[in-house]
N, CA, C and O atoms as a CHARMM CRD file, in Angstrom:
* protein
*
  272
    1    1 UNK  N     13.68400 -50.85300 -30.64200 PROA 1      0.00000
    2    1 UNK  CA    13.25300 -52.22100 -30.76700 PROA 1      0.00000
    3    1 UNK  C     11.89600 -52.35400 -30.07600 PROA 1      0.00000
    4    1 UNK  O     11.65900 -52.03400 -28.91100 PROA 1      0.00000
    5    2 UNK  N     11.03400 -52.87500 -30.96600 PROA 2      0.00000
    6    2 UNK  CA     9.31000 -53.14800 -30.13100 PROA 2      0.00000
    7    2 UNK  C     10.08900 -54.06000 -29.11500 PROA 2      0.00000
    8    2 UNK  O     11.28900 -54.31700 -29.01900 PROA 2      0.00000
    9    3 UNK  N      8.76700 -54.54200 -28.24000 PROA 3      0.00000
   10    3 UNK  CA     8.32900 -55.54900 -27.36200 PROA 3      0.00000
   11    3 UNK  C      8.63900 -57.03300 -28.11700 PROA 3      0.00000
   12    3 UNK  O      9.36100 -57.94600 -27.71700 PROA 3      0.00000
   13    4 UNK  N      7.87100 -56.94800 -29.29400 PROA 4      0.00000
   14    4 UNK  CA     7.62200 -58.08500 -30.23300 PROA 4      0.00000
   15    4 UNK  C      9.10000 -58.53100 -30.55100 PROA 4      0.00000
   16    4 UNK  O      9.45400 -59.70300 -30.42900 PROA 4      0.00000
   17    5 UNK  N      9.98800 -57.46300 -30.99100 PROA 5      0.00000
   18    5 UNK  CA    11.12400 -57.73900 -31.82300 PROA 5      0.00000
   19    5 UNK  C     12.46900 -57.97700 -30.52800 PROA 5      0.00000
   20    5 UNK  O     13.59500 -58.36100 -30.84400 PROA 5      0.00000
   21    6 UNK  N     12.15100 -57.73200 -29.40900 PROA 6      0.00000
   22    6 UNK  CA    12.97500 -57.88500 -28.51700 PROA 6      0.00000
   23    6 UNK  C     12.53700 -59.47900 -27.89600 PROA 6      0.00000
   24    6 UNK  O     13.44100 -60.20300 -27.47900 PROA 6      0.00000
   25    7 UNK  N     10.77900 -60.06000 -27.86500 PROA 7      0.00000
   26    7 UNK  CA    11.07400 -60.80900 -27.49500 PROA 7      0.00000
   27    7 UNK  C     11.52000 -62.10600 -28.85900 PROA 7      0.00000
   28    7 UNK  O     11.37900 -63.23400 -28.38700 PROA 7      0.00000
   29    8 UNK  N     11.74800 -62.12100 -29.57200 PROA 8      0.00000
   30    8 UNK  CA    11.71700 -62.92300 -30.62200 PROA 8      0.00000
   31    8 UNK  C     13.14400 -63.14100 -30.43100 PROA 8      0.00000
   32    8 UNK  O     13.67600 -64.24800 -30.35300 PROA 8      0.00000
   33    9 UNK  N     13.83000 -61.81800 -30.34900 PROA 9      0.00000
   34    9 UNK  CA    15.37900 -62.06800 -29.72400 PROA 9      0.00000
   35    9 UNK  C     15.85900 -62.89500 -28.50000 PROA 9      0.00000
   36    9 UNK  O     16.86200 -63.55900 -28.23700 PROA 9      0.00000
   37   10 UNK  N     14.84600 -62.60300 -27.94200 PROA 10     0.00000
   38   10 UNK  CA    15.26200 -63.38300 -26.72500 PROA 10     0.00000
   39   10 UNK  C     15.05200 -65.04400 -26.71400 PROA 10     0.00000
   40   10 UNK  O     15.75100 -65.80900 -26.05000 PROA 10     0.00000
   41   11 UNK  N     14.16300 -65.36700 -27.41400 PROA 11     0.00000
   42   11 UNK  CA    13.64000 -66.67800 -27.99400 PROA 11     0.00000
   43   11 UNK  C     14.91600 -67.05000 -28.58600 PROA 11     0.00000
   44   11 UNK  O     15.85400 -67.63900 -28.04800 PROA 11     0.00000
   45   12 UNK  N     14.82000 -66.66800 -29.63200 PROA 12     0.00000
   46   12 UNK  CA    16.64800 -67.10100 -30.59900 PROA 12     0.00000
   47   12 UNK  C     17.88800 -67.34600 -29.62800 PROA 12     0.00000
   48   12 UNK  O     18.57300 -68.36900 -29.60600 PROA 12     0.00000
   49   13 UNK  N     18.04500 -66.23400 -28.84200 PROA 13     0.00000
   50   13 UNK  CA    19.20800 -66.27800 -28.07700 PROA 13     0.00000
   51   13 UNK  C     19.15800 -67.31200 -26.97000 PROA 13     0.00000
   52   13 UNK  O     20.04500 -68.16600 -26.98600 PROA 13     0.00000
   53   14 UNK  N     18.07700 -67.36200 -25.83400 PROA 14     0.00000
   54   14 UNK  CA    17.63500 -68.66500 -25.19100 PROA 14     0.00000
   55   14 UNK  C     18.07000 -70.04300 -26.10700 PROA 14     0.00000
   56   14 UNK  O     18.90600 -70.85600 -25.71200 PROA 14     0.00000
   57   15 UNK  N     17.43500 -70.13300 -27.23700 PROA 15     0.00000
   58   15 UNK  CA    17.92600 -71.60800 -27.63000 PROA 15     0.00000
   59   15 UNK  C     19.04800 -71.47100 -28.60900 PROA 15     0.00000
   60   15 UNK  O     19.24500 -72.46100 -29.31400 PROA 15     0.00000
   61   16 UNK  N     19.92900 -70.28700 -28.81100 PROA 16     0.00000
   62   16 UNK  CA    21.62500 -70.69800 -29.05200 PROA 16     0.00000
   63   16 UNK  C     22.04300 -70.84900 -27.89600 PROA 16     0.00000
   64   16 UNK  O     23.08700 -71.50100 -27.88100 PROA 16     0.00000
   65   17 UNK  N     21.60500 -70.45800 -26.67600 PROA 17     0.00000
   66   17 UNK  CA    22.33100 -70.65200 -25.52600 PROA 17     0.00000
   67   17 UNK  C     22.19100 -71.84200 -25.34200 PROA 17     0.00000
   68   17 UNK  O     23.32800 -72.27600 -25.15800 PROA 17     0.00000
   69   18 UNK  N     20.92500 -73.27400 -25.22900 PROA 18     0.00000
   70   18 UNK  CA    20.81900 -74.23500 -25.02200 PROA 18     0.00000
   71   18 UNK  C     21.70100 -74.98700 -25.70600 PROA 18     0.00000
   72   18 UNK  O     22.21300 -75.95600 -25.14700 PROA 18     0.00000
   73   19 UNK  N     21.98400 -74.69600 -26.87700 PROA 19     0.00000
   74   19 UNK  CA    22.77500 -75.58100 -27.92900 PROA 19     0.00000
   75   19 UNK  C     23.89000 -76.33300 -27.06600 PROA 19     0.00000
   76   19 UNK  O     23.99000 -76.03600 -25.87500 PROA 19     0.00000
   77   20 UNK  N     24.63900 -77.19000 -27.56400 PROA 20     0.00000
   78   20 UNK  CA    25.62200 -78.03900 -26.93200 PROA 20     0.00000
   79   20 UNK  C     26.64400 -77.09500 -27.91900 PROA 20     0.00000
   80   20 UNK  O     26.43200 -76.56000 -29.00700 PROA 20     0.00000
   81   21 UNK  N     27.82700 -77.13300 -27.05900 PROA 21     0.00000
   82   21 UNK  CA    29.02000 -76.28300 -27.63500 PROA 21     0.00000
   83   21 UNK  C     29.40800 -76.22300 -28.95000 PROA 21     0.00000
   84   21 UNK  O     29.93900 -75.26600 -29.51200 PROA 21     0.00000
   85   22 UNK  N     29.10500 -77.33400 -29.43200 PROA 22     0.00000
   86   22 UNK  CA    29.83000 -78.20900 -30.82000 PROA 22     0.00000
   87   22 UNK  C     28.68200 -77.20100 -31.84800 PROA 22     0.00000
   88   22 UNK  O     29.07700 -76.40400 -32.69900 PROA 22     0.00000
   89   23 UNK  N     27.62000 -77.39700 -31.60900 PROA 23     0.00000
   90   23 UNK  CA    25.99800 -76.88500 -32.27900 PROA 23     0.00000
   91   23 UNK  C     26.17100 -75.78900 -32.59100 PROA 23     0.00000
   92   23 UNK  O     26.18600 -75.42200 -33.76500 PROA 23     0.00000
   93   24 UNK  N     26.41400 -74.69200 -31.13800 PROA 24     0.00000
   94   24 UNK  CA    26.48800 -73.29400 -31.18000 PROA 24     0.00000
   95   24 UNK  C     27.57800 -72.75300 -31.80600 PROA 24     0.00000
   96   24 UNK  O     27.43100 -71.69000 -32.40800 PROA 24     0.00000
   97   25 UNK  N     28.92000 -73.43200 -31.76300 PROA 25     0.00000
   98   25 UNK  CA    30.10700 -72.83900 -32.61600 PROA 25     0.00000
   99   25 UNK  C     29.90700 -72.67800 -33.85000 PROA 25     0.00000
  100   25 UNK  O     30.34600 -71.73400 -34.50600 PROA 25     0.00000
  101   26 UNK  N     28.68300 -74.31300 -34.60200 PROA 26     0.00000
  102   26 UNK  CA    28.45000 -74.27500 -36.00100 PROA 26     0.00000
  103   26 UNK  C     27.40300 -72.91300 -36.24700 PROA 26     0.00000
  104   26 UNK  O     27.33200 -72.06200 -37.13400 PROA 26     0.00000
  105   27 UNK  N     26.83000 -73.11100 -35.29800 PROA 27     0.00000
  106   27 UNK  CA    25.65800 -71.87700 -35.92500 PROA 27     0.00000
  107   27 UNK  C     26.47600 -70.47500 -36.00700 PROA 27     0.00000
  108   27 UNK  O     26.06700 -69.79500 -36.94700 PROA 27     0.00000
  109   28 UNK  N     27.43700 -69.91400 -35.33100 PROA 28     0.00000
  110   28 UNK  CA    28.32600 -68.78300 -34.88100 PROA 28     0.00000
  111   28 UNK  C     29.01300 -68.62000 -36.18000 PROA 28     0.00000
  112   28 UNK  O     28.97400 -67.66900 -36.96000 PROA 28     0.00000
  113   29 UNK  N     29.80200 -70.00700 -36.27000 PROA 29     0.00000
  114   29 UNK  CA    30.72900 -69.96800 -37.83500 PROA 29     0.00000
  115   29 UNK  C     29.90200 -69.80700 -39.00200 PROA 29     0.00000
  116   29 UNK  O     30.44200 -69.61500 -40.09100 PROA 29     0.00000
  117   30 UNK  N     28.73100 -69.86100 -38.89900 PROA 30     0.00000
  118   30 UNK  CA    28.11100 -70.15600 -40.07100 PROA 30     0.00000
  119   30 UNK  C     27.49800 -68.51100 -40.14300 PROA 30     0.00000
  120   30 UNK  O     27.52700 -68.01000 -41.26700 PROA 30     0.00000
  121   31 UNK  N     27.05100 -67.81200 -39.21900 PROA 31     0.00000
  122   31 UNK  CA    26.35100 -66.64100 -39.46900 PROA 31     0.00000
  123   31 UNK  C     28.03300 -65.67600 -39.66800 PROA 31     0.00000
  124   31 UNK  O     28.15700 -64.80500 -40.52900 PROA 31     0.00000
  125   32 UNK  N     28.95800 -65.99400 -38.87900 PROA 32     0.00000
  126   32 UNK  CA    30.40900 -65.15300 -39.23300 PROA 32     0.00000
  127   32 UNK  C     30.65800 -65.13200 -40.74200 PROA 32     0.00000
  128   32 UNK  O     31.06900 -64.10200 -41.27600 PROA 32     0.00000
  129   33 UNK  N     30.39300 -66.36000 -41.51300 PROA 33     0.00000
  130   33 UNK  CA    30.79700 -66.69100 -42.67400 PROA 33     0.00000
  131   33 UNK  C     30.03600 -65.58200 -43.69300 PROA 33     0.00000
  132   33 UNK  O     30.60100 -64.84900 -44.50400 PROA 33     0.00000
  133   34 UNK  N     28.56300 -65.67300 -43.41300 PROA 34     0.00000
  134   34 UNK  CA    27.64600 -65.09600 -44.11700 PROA 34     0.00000
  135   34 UNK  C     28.36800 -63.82700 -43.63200 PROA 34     0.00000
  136   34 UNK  O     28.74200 -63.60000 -42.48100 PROA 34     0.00000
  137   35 UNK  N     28.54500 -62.75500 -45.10600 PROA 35     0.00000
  138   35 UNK  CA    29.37000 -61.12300 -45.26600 PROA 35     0.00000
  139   35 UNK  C     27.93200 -60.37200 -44.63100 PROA 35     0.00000
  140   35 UNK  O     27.88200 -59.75400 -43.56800 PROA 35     0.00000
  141   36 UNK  N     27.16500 -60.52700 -45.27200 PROA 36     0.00000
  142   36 UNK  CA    26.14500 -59.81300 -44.60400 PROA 36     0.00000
  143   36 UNK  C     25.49900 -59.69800 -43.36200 PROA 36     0.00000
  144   36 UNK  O     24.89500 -58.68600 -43.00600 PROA 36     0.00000
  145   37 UNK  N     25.65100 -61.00200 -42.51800 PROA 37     0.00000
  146   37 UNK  CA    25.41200 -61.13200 -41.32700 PROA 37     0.00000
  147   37 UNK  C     26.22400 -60.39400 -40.40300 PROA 37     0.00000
  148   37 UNK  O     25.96300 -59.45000 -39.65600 PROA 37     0.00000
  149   38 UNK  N     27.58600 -61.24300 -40.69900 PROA 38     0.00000
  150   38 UNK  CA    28.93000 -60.86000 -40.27000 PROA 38     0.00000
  151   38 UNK  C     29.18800 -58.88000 -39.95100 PROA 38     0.00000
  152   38 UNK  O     29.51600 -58.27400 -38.93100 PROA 38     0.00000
  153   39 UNK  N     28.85200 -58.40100 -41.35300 PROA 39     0.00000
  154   39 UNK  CA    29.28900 -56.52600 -41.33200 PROA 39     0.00000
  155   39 UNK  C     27.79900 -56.51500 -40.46400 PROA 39     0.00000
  156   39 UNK  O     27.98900 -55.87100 -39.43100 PROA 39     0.00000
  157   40 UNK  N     26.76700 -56.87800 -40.52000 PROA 40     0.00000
  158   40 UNK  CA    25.78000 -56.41600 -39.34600 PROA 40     0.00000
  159   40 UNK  C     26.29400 -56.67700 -37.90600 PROA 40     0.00000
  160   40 UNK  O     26.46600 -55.70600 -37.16800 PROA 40     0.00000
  161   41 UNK  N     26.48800 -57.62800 -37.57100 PROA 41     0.00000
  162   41 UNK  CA    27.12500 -57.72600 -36.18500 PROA 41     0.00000
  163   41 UNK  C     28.22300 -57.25600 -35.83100 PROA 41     0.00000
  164   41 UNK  O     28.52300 -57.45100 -34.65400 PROA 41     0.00000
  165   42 UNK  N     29.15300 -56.51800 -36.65900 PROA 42     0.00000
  166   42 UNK  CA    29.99400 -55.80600 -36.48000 PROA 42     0.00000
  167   42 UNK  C     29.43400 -53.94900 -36.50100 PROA 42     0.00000
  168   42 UNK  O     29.98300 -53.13700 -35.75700 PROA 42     0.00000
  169   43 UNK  N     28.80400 -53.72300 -37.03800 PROA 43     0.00000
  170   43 UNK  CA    28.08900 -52.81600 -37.06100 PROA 43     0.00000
  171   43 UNK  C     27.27500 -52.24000 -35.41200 PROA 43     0.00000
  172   43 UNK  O     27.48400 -51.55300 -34.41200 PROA 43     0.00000
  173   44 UNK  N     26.66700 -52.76300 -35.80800 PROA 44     0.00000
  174   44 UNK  CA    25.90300 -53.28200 -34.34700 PROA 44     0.00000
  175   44 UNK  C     26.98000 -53.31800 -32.97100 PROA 44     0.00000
  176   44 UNK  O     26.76200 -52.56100 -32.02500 PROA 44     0.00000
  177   45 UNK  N     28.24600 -54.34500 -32.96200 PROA 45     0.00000
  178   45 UNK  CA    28.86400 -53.83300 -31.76200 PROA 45     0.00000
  179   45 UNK  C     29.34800 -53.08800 -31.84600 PROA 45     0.00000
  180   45 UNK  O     29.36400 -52.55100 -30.73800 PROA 45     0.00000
  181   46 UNK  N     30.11900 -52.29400 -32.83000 PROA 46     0.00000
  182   46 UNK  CA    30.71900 -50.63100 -32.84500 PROA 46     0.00000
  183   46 UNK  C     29.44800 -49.64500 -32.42200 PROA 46     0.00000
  184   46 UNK  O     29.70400 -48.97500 -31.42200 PROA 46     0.00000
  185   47 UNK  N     28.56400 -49.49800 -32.80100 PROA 47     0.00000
  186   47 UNK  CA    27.37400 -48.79200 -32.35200 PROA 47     0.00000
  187   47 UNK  C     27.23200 -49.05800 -30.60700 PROA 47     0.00000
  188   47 UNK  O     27.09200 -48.09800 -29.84900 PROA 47     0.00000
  189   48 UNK  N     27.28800 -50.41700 -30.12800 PROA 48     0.00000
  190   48 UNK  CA    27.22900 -50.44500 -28.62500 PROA 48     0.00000
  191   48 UNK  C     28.06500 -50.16000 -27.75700 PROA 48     0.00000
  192   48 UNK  O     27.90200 -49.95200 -26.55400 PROA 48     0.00000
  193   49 UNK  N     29.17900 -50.14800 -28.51400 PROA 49     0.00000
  194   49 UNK  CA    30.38900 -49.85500 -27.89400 PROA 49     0.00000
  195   49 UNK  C     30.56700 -47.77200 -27.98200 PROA 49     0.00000
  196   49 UNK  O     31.22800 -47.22400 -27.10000 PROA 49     0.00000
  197   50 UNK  N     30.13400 -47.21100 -28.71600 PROA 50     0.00000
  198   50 UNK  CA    30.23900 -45.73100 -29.07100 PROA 50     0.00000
  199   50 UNK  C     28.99800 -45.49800 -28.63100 PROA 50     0.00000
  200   50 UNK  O     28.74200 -44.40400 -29.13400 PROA 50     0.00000
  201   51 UNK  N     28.10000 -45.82000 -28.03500 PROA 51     0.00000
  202   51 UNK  CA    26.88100 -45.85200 -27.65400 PROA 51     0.00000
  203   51 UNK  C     26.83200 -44.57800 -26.46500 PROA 51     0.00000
  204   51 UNK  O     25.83700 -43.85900 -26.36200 PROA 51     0.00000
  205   52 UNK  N     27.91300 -44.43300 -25.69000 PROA 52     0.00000
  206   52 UNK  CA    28.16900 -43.39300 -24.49000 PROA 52     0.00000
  207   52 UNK  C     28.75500 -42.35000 -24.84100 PROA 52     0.00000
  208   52 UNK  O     28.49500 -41.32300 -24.21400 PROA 52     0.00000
  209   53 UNK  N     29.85600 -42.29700 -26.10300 PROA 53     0.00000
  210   53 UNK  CA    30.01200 -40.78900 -26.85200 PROA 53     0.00000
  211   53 UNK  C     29.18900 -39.98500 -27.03800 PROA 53     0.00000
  212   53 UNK  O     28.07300 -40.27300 -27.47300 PROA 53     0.00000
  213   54 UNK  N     29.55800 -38.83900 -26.75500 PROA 54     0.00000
  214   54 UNK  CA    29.54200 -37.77900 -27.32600 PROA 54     0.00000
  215   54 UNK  C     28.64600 -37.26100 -28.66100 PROA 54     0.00000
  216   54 UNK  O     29.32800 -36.73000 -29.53800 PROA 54     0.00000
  217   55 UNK  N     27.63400 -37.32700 -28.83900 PROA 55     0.00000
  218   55 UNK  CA    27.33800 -36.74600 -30.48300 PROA 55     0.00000
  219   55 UNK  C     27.43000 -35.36300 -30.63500 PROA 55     0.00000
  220   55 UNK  O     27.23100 -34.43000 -29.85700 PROA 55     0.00000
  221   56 UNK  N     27.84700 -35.44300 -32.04300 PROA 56     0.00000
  222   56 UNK  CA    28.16300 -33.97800 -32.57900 PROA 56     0.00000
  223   56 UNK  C     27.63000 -33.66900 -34.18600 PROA 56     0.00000
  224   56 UNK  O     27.85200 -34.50100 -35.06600 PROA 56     0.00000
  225   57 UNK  N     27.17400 -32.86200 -34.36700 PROA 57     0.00000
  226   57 UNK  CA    26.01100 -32.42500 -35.43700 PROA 57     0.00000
  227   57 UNK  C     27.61000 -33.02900 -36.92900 PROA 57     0.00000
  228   57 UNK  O     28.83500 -33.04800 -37.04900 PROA 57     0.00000
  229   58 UNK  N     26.05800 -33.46600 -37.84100 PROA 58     0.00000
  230   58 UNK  CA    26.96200 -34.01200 -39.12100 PROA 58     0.00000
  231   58 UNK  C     27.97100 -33.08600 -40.15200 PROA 58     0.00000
  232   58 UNK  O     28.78900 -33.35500 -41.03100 PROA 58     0.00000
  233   59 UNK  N     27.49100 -31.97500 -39.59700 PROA 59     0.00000
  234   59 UNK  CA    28.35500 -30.54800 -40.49300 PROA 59     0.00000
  235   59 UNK  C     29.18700 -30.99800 -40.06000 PROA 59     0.00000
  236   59 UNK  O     30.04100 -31.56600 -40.74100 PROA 59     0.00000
  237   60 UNK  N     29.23300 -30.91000 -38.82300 PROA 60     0.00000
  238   60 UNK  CA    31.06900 -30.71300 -38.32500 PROA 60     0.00000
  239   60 UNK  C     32.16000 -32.10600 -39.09200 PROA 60     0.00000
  240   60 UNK  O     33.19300 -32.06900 -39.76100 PROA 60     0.00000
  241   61 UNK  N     31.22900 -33.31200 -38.53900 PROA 61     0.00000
  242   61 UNK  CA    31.67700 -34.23800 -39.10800 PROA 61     0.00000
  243   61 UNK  C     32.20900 -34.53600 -40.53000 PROA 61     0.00000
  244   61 UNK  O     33.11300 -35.30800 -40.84900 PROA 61     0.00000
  245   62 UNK  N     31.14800 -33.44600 -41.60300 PROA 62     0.00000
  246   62 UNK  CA    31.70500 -33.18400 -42.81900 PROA 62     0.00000
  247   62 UNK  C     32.87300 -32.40900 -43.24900 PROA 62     0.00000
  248   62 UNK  O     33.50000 -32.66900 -44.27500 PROA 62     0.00000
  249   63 UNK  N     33.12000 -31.55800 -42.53200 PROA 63     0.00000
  250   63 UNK  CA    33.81200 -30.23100 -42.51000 PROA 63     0.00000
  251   63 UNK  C     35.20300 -31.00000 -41.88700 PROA 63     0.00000
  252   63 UNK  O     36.22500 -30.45300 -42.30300 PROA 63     0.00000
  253   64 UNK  N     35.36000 -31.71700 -41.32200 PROA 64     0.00000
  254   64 UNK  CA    36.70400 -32.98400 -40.75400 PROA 64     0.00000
  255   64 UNK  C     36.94600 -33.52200 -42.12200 PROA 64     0.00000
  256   64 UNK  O     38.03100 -33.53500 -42.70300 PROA 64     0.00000
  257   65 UNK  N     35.78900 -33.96900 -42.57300 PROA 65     0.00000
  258   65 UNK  CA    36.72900 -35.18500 -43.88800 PROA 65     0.00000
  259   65 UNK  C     37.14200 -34.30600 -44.79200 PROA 65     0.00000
  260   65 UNK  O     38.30300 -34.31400 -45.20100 PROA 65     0.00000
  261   66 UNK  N     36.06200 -33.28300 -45.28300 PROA 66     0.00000
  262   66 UNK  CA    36.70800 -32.31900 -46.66100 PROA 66     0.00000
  263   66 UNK  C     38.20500 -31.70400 -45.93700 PROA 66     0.00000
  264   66 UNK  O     38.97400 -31.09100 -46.67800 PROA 66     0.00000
  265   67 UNK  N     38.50200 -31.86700 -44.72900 PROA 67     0.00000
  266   67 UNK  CA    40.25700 -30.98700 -43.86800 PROA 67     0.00000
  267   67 UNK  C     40.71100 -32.00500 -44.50900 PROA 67     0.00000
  268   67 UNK  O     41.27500 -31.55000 -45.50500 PROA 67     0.00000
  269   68 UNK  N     40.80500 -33.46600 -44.49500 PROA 68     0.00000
  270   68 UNK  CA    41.97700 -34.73900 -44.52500 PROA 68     0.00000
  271   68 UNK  C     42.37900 -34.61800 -45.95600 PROA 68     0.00000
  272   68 UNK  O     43.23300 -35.37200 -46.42300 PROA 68     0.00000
């Protein structure tokens, strides 16, 4: 992430944080709703969350699915 694109984030996130509760739930429900938003932010926290694993070269990883 640039400078630029981190602070633009931080801008956005600053004023969902300001929102009044009622505001921010609509904006939350409304980007959950959107499929595309929604599988990105799910994306995104599986990635932050596996973020401290282990990587292991994609052969291997291939060579697992063609076993199942």
């Amino acid at each position: 992430m640039t400078k630029a694109q981190a602070a633009t984030a931080d801008v956005f996130l600053t004023a969902l944080k300001a929102l009044p509760k009622a505001e921010r739930d609509a904006v939350l429900v409304r980007i959950a709703r959107d499929k595309a938003l929604a599988r990105d932010i799910l994306d995104l926290a599986l990635i932050a969350r596996r973020r401290s694993e282990p990587s292991r070269p994609f052969r291997d990883y291939l060579s697992e699915r063609k076993a199942r």
